[in-house]
One Martini backbone bead per residue (centre of mass of N, CA, C, O) as a GRO file, in nm:
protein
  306
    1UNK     BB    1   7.595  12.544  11.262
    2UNK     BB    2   7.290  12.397  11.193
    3UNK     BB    3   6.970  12.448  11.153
    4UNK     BB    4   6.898  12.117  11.058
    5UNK     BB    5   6.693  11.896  11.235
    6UNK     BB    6   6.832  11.612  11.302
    7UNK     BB    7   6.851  11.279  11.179
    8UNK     BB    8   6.934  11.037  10.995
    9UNK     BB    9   6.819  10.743  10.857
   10UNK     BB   10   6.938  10.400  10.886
   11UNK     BB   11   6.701  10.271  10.719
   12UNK     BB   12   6.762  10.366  10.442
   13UNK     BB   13   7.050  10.178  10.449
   14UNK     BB   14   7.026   9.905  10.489
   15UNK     BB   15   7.137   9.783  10.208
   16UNK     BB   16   7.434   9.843  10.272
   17UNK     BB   17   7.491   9.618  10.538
   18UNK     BB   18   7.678   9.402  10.297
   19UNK     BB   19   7.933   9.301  10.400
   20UNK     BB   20   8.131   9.068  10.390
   21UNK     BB   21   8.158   8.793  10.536
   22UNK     BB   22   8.337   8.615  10.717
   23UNK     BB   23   8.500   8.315  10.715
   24UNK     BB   24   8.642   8.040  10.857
   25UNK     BB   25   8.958   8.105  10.794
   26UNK     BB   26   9.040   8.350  10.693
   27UNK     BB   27   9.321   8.539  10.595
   28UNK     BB   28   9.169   8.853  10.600
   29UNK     BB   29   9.009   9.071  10.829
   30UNK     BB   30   8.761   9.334  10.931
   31UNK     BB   31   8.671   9.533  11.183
   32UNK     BB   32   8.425   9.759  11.306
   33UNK     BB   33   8.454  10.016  11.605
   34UNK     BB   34   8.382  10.259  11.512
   35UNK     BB   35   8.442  10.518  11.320
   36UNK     BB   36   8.829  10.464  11.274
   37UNK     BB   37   8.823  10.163  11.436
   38UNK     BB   38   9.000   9.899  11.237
   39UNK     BB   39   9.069   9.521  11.264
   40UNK     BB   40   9.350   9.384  11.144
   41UNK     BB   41   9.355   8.968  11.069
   42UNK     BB   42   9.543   8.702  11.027
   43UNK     BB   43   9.539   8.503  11.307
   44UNK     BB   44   9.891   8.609  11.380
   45UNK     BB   45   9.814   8.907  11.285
   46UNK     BB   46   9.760   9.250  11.420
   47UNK     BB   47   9.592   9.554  11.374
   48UNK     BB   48   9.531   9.921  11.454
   49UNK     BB   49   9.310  10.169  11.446
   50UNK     BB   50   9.311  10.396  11.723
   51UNK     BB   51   9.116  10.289  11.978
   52UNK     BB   52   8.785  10.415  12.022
   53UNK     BB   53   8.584  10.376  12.288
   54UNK     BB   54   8.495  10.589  12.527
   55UNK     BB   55   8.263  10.775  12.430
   56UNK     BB   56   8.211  11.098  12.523
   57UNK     BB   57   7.975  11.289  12.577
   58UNK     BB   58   7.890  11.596  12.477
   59UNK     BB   59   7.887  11.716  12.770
   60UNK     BB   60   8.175  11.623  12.831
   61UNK     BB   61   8.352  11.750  12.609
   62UNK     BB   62   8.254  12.033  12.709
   63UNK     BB   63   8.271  12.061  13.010
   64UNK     BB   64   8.534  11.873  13.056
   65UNK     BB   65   8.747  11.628  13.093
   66UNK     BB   66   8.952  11.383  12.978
   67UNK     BB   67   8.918  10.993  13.018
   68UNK     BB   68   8.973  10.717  12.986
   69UNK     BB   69   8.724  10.428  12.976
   70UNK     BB   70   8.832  10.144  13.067
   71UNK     BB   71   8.579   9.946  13.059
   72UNK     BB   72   8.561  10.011  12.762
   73UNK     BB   73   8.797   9.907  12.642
   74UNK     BB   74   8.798   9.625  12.774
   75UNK     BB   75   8.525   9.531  12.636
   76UNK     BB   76   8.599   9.582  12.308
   77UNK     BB   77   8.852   9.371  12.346
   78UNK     BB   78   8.689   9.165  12.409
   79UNK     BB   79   8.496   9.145  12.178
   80UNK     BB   80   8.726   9.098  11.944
   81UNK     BB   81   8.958   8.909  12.083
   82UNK     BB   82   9.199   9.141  12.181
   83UNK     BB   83   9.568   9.121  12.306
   84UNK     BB   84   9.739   9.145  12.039
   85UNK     BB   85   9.935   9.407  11.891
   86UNK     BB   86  10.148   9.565  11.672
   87UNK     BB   87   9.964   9.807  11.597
   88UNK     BB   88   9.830  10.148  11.670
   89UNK     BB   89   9.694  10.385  11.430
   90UNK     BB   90   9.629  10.729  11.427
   91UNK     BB   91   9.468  10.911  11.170
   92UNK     BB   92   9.487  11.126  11.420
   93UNK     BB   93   9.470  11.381  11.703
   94UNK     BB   94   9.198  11.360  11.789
   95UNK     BB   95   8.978  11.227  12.046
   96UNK     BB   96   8.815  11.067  11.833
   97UNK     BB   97   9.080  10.872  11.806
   98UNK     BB   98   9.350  10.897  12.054
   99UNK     BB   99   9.231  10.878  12.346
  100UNK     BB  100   9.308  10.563  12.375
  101UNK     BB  101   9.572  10.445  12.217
  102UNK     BB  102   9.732  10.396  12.477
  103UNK     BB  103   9.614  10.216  12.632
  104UNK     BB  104   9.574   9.985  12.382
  105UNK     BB  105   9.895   9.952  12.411
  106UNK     BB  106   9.947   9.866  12.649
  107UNK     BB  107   9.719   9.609  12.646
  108UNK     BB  108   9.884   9.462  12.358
  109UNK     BB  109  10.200   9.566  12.276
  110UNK     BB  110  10.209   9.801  12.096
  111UNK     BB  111  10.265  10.031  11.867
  112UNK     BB  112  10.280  10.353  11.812
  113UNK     BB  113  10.182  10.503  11.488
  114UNK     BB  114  10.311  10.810  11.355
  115UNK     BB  115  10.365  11.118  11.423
  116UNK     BB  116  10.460  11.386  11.670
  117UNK     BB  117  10.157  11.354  11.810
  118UNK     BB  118  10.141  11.053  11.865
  119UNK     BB  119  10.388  11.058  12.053
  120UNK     BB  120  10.260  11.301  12.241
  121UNK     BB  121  10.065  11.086  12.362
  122UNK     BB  122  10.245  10.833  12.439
  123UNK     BB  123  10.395  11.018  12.655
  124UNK     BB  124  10.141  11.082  12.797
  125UNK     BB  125  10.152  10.737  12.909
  126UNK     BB  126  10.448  10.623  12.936
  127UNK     BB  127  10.548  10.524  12.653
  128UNK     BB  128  10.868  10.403  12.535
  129UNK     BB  129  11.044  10.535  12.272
  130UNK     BB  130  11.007  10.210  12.152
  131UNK     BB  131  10.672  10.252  12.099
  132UNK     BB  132  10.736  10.539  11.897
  133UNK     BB  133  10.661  10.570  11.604
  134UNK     BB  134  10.766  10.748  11.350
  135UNK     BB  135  10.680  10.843  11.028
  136UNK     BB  136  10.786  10.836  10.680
  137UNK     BB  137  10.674  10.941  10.443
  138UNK     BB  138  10.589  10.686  10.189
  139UNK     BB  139  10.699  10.447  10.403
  140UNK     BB  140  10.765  10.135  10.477
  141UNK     BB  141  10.623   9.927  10.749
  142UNK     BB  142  10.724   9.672  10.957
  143UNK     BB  143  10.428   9.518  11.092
  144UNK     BB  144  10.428   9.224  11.138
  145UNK     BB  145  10.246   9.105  10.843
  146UNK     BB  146  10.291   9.404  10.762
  147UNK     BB  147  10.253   9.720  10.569
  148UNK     BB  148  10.309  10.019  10.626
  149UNK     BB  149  10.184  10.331  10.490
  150UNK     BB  150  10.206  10.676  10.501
  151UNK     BB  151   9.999  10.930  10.380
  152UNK     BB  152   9.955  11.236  10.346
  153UNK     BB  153   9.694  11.440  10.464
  154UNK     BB  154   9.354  11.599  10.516
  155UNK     BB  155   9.106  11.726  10.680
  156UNK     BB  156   8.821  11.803  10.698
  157UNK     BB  157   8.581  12.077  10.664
  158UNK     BB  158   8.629  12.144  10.979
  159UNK     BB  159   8.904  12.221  11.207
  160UNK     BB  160   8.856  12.281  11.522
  161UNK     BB  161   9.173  12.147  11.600
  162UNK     BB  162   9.424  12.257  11.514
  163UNK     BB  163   9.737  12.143  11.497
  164UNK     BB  164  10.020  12.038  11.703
  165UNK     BB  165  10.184  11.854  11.949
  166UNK     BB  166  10.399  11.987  12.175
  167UNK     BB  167  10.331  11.792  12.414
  168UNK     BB  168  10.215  11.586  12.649
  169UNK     BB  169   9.927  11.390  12.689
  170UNK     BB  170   9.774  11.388  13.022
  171UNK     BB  171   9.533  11.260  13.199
  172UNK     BB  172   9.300  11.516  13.223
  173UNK     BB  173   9.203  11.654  12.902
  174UNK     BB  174   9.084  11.857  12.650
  175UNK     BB  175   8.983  11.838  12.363
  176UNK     BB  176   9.192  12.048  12.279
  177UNK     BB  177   9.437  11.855  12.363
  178UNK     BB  178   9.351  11.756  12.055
  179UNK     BB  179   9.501  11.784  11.784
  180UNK     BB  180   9.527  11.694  11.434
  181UNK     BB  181   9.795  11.687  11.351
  182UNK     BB  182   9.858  11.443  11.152
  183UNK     BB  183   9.712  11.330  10.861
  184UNK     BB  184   9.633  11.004  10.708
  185UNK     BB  185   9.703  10.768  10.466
  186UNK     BB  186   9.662  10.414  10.501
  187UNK     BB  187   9.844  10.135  10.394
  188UNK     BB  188   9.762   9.800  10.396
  189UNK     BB  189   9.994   9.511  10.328
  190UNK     BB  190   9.955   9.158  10.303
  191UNK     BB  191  10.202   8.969  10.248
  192UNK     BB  192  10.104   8.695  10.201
  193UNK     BB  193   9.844   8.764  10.019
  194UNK     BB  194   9.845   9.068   9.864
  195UNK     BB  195   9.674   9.270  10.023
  196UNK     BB  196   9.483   9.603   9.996
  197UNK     BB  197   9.468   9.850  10.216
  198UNK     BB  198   9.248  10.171  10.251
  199UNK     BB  199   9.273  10.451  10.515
  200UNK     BB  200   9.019  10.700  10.547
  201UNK     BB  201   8.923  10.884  10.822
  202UNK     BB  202   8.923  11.191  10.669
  203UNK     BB  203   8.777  11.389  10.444
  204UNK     BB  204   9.057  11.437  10.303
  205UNK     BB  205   9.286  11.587  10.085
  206UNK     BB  206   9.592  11.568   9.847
  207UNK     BB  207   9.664  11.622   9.564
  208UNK     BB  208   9.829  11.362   9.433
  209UNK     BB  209   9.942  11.173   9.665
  210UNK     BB  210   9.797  10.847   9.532
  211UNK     BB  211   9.928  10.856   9.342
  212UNK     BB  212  10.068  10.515   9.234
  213UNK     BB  213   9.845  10.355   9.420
  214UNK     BB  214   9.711  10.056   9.563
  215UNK     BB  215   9.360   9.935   9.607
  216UNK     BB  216   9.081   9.697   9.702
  217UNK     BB  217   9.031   9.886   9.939
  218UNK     BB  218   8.816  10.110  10.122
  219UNK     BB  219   8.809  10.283  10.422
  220UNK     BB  220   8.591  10.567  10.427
  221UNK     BB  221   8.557  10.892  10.535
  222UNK     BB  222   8.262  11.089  10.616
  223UNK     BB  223   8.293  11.295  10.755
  224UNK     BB  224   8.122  11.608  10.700
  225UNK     BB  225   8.081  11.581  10.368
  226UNK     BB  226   7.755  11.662  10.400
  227UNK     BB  227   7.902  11.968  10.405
  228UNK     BB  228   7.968  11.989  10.098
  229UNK     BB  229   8.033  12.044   9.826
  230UNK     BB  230   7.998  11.858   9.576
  231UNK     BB  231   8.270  11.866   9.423
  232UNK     BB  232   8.417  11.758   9.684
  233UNK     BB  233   8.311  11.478   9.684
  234UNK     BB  234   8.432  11.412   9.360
  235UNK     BB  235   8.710  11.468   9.429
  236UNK     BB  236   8.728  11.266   9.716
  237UNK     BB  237   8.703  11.008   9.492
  238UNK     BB  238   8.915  11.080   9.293
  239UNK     BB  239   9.176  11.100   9.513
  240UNK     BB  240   9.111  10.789   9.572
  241UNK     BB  241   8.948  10.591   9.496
  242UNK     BB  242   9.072  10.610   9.179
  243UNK     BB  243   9.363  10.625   9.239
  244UNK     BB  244   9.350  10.294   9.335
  245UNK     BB  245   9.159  10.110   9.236
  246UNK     BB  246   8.874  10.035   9.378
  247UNK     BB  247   8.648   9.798   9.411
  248UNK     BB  248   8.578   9.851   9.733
  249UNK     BB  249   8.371  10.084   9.964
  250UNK     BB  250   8.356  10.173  10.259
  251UNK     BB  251   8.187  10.330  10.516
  252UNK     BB  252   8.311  10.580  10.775
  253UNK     BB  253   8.249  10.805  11.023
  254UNK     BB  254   7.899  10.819  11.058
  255UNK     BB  255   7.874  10.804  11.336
  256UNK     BB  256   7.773  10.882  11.676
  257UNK     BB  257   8.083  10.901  11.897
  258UNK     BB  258   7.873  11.006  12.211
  259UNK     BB  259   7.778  10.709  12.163
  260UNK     BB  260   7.779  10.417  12.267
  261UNK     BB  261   7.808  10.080  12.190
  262UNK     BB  262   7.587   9.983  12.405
  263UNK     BB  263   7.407  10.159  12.155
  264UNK     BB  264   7.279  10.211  11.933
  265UNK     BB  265   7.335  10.324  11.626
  266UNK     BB  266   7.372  10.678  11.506
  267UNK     BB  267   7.374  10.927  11.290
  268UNK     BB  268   7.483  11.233  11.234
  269UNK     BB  269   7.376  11.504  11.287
  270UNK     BB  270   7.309  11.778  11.083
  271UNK     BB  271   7.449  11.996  11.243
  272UNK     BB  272   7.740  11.826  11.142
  273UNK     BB  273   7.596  11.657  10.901
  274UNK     BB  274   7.486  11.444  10.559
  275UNK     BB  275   7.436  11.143  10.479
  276UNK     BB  276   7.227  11.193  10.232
  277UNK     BB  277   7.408  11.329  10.047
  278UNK     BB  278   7.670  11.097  10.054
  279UNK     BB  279   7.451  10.874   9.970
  280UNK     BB  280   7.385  11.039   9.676
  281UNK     BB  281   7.683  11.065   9.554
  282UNK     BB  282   7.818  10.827   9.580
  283UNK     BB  283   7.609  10.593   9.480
  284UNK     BB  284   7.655  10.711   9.168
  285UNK     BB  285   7.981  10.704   9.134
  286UNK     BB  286   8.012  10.381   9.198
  287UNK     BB  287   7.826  10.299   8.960
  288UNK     BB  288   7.973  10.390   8.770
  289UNK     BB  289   8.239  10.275   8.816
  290UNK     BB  290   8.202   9.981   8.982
  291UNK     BB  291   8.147   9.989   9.281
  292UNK     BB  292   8.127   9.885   9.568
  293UNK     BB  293   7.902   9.959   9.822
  294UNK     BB  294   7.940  10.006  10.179
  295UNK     BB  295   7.839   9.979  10.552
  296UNK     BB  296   7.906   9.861  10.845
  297UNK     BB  297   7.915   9.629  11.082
  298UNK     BB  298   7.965   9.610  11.398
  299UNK     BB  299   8.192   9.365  11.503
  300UNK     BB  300   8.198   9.256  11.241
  301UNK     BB  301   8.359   9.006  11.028
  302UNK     BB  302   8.528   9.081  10.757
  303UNK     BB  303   8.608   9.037  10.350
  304UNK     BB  304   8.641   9.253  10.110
  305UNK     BB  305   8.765   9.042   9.897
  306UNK     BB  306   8.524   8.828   9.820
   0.00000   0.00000   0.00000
C-alpha cells in the first residue's frame, strides 16, 4: 500500500471520455460494462470478456466470501440489452474479472472460453464441459461471428493471489479462491467487416508475444500501471499498442471496481493505483504515435473503428 492518499480526479480527463458514439446500424459496436468487461456486437452475433458486473465492497472482498449477485448480474444484461452470448471469455480469474463469468454463462447460453482456470470457474457452477472451451494459445476459435484468438499474456505486478486453480470453485468462496489463472491478449477478427480488436485487460506483457499480430483498435487495461517504474509503461505500450499497429486505443480497467455500477465511477485511490501518471506517460505515448487515445463511457455503444 501507498502513503499518498485520495484518489485521481476523473474530471481532469474529461475530454478523453469521446470514444466515437456508434451509429445506429453500426456493423460492429464495443460497450465498455467497468473494468474489462466489454461487449462485443455485430447485432446478430455477441461476445463478452469477464461479465463482472456483481462488484462486492471493499470490505465484502476482505472480510467475507464471495458470491455472484443475482440481481446486479440480471439487471447490467438487461441494461446491455443482452439475451444470447456465443462466448464468454474471462481475461483472467482472478475475482474481480471471473466471479460472475459462470453466471452470465448460463443467463446467456455462452460457452466459457479461456485456460484450465477459467474452466474450473465454470465447473463450479455445474456448466457442462461442452460449455467449457480451454484454448489453445495462439490458435483462432470460431465462436459466433467472431475469430477469437487468445494469446498468453501476464498479469501487472503484483499479482496479489497468483497461480492457477485446480479445482472447481463453487461460491460461496473467499477472493483468494480465484487465483490469476492464464491471463491472456484476446484478438477478436469480425469476419463479416474485417475489424480487428485487442483486448489486453491486465497491464502485463510478454515480450515478443504480439510480434506479427495486426489490430486496428486496442481496448488496453491499466490497472495498476501508475505505480510502475516509467520504463514499464514504455515497455508495455511498445510491446501492445505498436506491436500490433493499433491506430485508437481505449483504455480500462482504471475504474474503483469495489463501487457498484448504479452509482458514478470514479478512479482507483493513489493507494492501489496513480492513474494520473499513467495518463501523463501513455498521453505523451500516443500523441508520438499519432494514435488516438480516449477512456470510455460506460453503457455507451462504441464504434472505434468509426
Amino acid at each position: 500500500m501507498r502513503l499518498k492518499l485520495g484518489r485521481p480526479s476523473l474530471a481532469d480527463y474529461a475530454g478523453y471520455f469521446d470514444a466515437p458514439v456508434a451509429s445506429e446500424g453500426a456493423t460492429l459496436t464495443v460497450t465498455w460494462a467497468g473494468v474489462t468487461t466489454l461487449l462485443v456486437d455485430d447485432g446478430e452475433s455477441a461476445l463478452m470478456t469477464d461479465g463482472f458486473f456483481s462488484r462486492p465492497s471493499l470490505a465484502e472482498v476482505g472480510l467475507r466470501s464471495l458470491t455472484p449477485s443475482i440481481p446486479r448480474i440480471d439487471g447490467s444484461l438487461a441494461r446491455l440489452q443482452v439475451q444470447r452470448l456465443a462466448a464468454i471469455v474471462p481475461v483472467h480469474t482472478h475475482f474481480d474479472h471471473a466471479m460472475d463469468t459462470a453466471v452470465v454463462a448460463e443467463r446467456t447460453g455462452a460457452k466459457v472460453v479461456g485456460g484450465m482456470s477459467a474452466r474450473q470457474v465454470g465447473r463450479g457452477h455445474g456448466l457442462p464441459d461442452d460449455r467449457l472451451v480451454v484454448a489453445t494459445p495462439g490458435e483462432p476459435m470460431t465462436l459466433g461471428s467472431y475469430d477469437v484468438t487468445l494469446i498468453e499474456g501476464a498479469h501487472c505486478p503484483p499479482d496479489r493471489f497468483p497461480g492457477v486453480i485446480t479445482g472447481p470453485v463453487t461460491p460461496p468462496v473467499r477472493a483468494s479462491a480465484y487465483k490469476c489463472g492464464e491471463a491472456w491478449s484476446t484478438l477478436v477478427h469480425h469476419r463479416l467487416s474485417d475489424r480487428r480488436l485487442l483486448i489486453v485487460g491486465s497491464a502485463g506483457f510478454i515480450p515478443g508475444a504480439l510480434a506479427g499480430q495486426r489490430a486496428d483498435v486496442v481496448y488496453l487495461g491499466i490497472g495498476q500501471l501508475g505505480v510502475q517504474p516509467e520504463a514499464y509503461l514504455i515497455d508495455y505500450w511498445t510491446e501492445v499498442v505498436r506491436a500490433v499497429g493499433a491506430r485508437r486505443v481505449v483504455l480500462i480497467h482504471w475504474d474503483d471496481f469495489f463501487r457498484p455500477l448504479d452509482k458514478p465511477l470514479r478512479a482507483l485511490p493513489y493507494a492501489a493505483d496513480d492513474l494520473d501518471v499513467t495518463m501523463r506517460v501513455l498521453t505523451r505515448l500516443a500523441s508520438e504515435d499519432g494514435v488516438a487515445l480516449h477512456l470510455p463511457t460506460l453503457w455507451q455503444r462504441a464504434d472505434p473503428w468509426n
